[in-house]
N, C-alpha and C positions, 0 to 999 in steps of 0.2 A: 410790505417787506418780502410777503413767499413772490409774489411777483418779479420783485427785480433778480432771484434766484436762478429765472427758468434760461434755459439756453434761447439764442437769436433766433435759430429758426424756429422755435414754438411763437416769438413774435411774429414771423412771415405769417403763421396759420390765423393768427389771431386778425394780424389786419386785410385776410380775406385773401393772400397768395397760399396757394397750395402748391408746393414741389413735390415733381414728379416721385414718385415708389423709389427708397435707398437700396440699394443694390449690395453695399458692404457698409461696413463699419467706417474706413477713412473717408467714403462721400460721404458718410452722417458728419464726420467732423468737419469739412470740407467745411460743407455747407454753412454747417452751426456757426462757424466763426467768420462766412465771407460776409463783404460789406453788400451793400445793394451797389454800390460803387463799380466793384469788381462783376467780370462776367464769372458766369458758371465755368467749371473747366472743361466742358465738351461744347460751350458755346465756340463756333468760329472766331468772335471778336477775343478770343482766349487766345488767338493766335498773334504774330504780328500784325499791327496796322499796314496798309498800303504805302504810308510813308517810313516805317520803321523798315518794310522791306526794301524798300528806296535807297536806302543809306547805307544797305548793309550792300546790294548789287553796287554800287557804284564805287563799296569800298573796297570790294573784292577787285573790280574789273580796275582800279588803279595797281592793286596790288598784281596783275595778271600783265598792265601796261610796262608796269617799273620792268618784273621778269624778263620778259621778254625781249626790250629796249636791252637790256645789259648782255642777254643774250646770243641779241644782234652783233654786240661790239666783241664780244668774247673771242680771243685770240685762237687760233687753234695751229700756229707756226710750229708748236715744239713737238705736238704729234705727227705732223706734217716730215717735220727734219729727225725723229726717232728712229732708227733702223732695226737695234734690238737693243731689250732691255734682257739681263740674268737675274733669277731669281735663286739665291744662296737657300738650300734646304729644299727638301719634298713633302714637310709636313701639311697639315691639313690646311692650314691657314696662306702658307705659301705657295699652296698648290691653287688654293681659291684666288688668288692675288695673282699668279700668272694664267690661271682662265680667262680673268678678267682684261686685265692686260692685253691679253692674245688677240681681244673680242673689238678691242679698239680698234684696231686695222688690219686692214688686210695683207699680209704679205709682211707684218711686222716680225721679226725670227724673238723668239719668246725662248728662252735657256735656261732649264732648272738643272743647278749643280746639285745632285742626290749621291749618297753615299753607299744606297742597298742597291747590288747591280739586276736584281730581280723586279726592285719598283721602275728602274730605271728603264729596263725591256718592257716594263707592261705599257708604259706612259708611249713607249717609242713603236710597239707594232700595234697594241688596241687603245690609245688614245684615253687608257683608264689610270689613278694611282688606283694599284689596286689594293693599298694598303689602305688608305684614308676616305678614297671615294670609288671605290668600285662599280656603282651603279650612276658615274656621269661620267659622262665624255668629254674628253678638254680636245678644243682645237685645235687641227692638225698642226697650228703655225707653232706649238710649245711640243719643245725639244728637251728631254734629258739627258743627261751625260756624267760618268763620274770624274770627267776631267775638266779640272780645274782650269788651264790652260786655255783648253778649246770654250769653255766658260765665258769666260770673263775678256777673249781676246774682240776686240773692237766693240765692246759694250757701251751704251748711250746711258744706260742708269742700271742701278742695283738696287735688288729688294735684296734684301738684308731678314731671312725668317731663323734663323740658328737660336733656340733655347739660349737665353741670355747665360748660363752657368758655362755652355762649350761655346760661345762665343772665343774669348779669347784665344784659346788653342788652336780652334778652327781658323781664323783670321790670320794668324801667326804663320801656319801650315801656305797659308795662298798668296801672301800678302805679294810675295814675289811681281806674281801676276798681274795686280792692280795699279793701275791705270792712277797717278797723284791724284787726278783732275775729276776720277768718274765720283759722281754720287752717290751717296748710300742710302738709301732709305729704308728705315728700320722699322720693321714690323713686331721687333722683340721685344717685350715688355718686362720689366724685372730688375733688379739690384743685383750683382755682384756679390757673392755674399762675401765673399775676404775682406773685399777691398770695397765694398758698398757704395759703387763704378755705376754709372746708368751706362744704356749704350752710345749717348753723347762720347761719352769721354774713353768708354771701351774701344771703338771702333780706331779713332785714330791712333791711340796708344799701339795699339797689339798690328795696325799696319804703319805705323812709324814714322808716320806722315799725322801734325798737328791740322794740317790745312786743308786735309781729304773732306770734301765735303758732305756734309749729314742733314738730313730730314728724317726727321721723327713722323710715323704714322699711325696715330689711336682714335681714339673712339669704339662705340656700342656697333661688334661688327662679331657675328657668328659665322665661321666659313661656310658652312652650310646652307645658311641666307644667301650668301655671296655667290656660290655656285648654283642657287636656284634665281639668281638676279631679281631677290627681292630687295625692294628701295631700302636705302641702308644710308649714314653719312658718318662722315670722319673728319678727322683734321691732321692737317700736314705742317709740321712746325719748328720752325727753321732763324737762324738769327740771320740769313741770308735770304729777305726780303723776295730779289726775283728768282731766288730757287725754289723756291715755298712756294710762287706764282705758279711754276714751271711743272713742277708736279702736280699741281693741282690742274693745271692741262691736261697733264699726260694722263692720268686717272680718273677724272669726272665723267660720269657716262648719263645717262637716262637713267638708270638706277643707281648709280652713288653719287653722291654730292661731296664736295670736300672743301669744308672751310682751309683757309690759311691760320696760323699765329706767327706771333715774333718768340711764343712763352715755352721753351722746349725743356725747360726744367721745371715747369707747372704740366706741362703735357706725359711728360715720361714718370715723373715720380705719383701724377695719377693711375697714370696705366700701373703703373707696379703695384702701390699700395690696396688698389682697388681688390687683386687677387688675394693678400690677406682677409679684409674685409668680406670677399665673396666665401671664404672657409668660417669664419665666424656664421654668418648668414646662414651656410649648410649645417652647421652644428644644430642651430636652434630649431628648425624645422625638422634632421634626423633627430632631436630629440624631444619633438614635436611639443615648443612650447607656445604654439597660436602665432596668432596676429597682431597683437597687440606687444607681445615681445621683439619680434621681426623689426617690427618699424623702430620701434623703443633703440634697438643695436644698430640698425641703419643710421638711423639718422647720428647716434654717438659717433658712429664710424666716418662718417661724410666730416664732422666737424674734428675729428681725429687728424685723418688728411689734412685738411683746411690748416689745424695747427702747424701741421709740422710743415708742407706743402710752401706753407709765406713763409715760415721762417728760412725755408732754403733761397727763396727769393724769389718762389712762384707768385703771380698773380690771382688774388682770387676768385676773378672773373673764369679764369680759365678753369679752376677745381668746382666753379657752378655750371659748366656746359659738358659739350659731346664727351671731350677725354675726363671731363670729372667726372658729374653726377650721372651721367647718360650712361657710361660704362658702369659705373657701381650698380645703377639700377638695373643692365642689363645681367650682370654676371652676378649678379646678388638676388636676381627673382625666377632666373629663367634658369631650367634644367639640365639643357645642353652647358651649363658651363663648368669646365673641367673642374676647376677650384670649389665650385660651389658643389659638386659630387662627391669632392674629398668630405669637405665638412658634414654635408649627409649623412657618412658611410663611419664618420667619425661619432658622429651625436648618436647614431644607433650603436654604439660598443662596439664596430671591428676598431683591428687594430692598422695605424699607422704604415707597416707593413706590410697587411696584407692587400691595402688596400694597393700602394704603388705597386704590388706586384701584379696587380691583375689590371691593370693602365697600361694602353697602349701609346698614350700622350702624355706630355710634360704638364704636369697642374704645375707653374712658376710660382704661389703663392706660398708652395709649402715651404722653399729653399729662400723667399723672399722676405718671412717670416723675422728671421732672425736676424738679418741687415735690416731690417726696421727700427727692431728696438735698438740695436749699435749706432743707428742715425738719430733716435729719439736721445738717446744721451748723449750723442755728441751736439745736438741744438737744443739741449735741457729742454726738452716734451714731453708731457705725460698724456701716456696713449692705451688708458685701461684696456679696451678689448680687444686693438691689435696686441699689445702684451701677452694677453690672454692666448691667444691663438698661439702666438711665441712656446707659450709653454706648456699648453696641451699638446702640440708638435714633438717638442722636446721629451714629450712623457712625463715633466713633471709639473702638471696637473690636469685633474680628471673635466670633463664637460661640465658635467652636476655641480662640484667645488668650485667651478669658474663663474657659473651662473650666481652662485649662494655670495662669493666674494664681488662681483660687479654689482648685483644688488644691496650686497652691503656700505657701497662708496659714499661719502659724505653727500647730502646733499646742497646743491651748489646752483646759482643765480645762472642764467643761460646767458652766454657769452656768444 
C-alpha cells in the first residue's frame, strides 16, 4: 500500500534510471508526472519533429504564395489617377492620416483645411503641427490652409477628421464648396448627441446632398503609431462596394492594411460605443481594482455593444474584428487613449471638469455617453456598465456606487 503512494520518479530510481540533480521545484514536478513516453523538456526531441516542421514550412510558404499572387494582381489605377486628396481638420489623427496619404506619392497635393492660422503657418514653413506633433515632420507635399474654398477646389477624396459634435456646423459652414460627387471618408467616430446621427447620416444631411458619397474608416489606429509608420490596420466601410475597393487603394501602404466592409452601421456604432467602453476601462484601473475586474467589464462591455450593435442591424462578425473588438482592445488597455485617460483621471477622484479642462483633445466618449443610453431605449437594451458611465459623467453617480451596484446585477446564464 505505502508503495503505490511514492511519486513516478522515485519509481525511475528504483528500476535503476537515475535523473540528473533537480535544479527547481517545477523540474521536480515535471519530471514526477512525465511518462517514459514523453521526452524530458530540455531533450531536443521536446522540440518539433522533422516532419512536424515540414508541415508547418510548407504551410507558411502557401500562405506567403496566396499573398503575394494577390499582390501581383492588386489594382493600383486610383492612386495612379489621385491628384489630391483634403483633409477636413488639423487634429492629431488627421494630421496622421494626411502624412500618410502624402507618403503615397510623389507629387500628390495633400490639403488640410485647419482653423488655428498659427498651426496652419507652422505645418506650411517647418513641415511641423506644432500643436499635436511638434517633433515629426510631415511631407512637404501636405499643405495647410484656413480656406475652405482653396480646400476643397478639384479634390479627388476627402478625409473627413472634424470631432463628430462640430461636425454639422462645420459641414453647413463649407458645404457650398463640395463637389456632389467627391467622397467623404470619415475618420470621426461618435454619435450626435441630440439627434443620436452617426456620421453616415450627419454628413450628407448638413451638406444637403443624400447621395454625397461616404466611407467610414475605423479600426485599432493611434496616430502616433501612424506617424511613426508602425504596422497598423483598419477598415474602410461603405455600402458602395467599388468605393470601399477604391479607398482601400488609395490608403494601403507597407504599413497599413485595410480590409473592405459592406457593414457601415456595424463599423461606426463600434467606433463610437467602443470610446464609452474605453472610460469605464480607465475608471477601474484609476481606481485600481486588478485584473481580474478589467477583463470581468471588458468582456460585459464587448457583449453590450454586440447587443445593441445587431439590434441596429449591424453584423456580428463585424463587432468581433478590427472596428469591433480590435479597437475596444486597443483603446480599453493601452495609455495613449484619450477616453481611457478620462476614466483614469475619473477612478482617481478628479473631477469631470477639471479633467476636460486640462485636454487638449476631444475624448468623443464623454459626449457619446449619453446618445448611448437614448439609443439603448429606443432598441429596448439593457446596457449596465455603458449606463454606468452615462451617469458617473453626469455626476449622478460615484465610481465606488457603480462598482457596488454592477456587482450587485442578478446573476444571469451567458448569452
Amino acid at each position: 500500500m505505502a508503495a503505490s503512494l511514492q511519486p513516478a520518479c522515485l519509481d525511475l530510481h528504483f528500476a535503476g534510471k537515475h535523473p540528473p540533480p533537480l535544479k527547481h521545484t517545477n523540474a521536480t514536478f515535471l519530471r514526477c508526472v512525465s511518462s517514459p513516453n514523453f521526452p524530458e523538456p530540455d531533450s531536443p526531441d521536446a522540440n518539433l519533429t522533422k516532419d512536424q516542421r515540414k508541415v508547418v514550412r510548407i504551410a507558411w510558404e502557401k500562405i506567403v504564395r496566396w499573398s503575394r499572387s494577390l499582390r501581383a494582381k492588386a489594382k493600383t489605377d486610383v492612386l495612379e489617377r489621385t491628384r489630391k486628396v483634403v483633409v477636413l481638420g488639423g487634429g492629431s489623427f488627421g494630421t496622421a492620416m494626411a502624412a500618410h496619404v502624402a507618403g503615397r506619392k510623389e507629387g500628390l497635393e495633400v490639403n488640410m483645411l485647419v482653423r488655428d492660422s498659427f498651426v496652419c503657418e507652422s505645418i506650411n514653413k517647418n513641415h511641423h503641427n506644432c500643436k499635436y506633433f511638434p517633433e515629426h515632420k510631415l511631407p512637404e507635399n501636405v499643405i495647410a490652409t484656413t480656406d475652405a474654398k482653396a480646400a476643397l477646389l478639384d479634390a479627388d477624396y476627402c478625409l473627413h477628421a472634424v470631432p463628430v459634435q462640430f461636425s454639422s456646423l462645420f459641414l453647413e459652414g463649407i458645404s457650398d464648396y463640395v463637389d456632389p460627387g467627391l467622397p467623404f471618408i470619415s475618420l470621426s467616430k461618435g454619435l450626435e448627441l441630440n439627434t443620436l446621427r452617426m456620421m453616415s447620416q450627419i454628413i450628407p444631411t448638413a451638406l444637403k446632398n443624400p447621395r454625397q458619397p461616404f466611407v467610414a474608416l475605423s479600426g485599432p489606429s493611434f496616430a502616433l503609431e501612424l506617424m511613426n509608420n508602425l504596422p497598423t490596420a483598419m477598415v474602410v466601410a461603405s455600402k458602395d462596394k467599388k468605393l470601399a475597393n477604391a479607398v482601400q487603394q488609395l490608403l494601403a501602404s507597407s504599413y497599413l492594411r485595410i480590409n473592405t466592409s459592406s457593414d457601415v452601421t456595424g463599423v461606426e456604432i463600434a467606433g463610437a460605443l467602443k470610446n464609452v467602453l474605453a472610460i469605464a476601462a480607465g475608471i477601474v484601473d484609476g481606481m485600481q481594482l486588478g485584473n481580474n475586474s478589467m477583463a470581468a467589464l471588458v468582456s460585459q462591455g464587448c457583449s453590450e455593444i454586440r447587443w445593441l450593435a445587431t439590434k441596429m442591424g449591424a453584423k456580428p462578425t463585424t463587432i468581433t474584428g478590427l472596428s469591433g473588438t480590435g479597437d475596444i482592445m486597443l483603446t480599453c488597455f493601452v495609455n495613449l487613449s484619450r477616453n481611457r485617460t478620462v476614466g483614469v483621471r475619473l477612478g482617481s477622484g478628479e473631477t469631470l471638469d477639471e479633467i476636460l479642462s486640462s485636454m487638449n483633445q476631444v475624448a468623443e466618449g464623454v459626449a457619446t455617453a449619453g446618445a448611448v443610453i437614448a439609443l439603448a431605449q429606443k432598441y429596448n437594451v439593457k446596457l449596465p456598465v455603458l449606463t454606468a458611465v452615462a451617469k458617473i459623467i453626469d455626476n449622478e453617480l460615484t465610481p465606488t456606487k457603480a462598482v457596488l451596484e454592477l456587482m450587485s446585477l442578478p446573476q444571469v446564464e451567458e448569452v
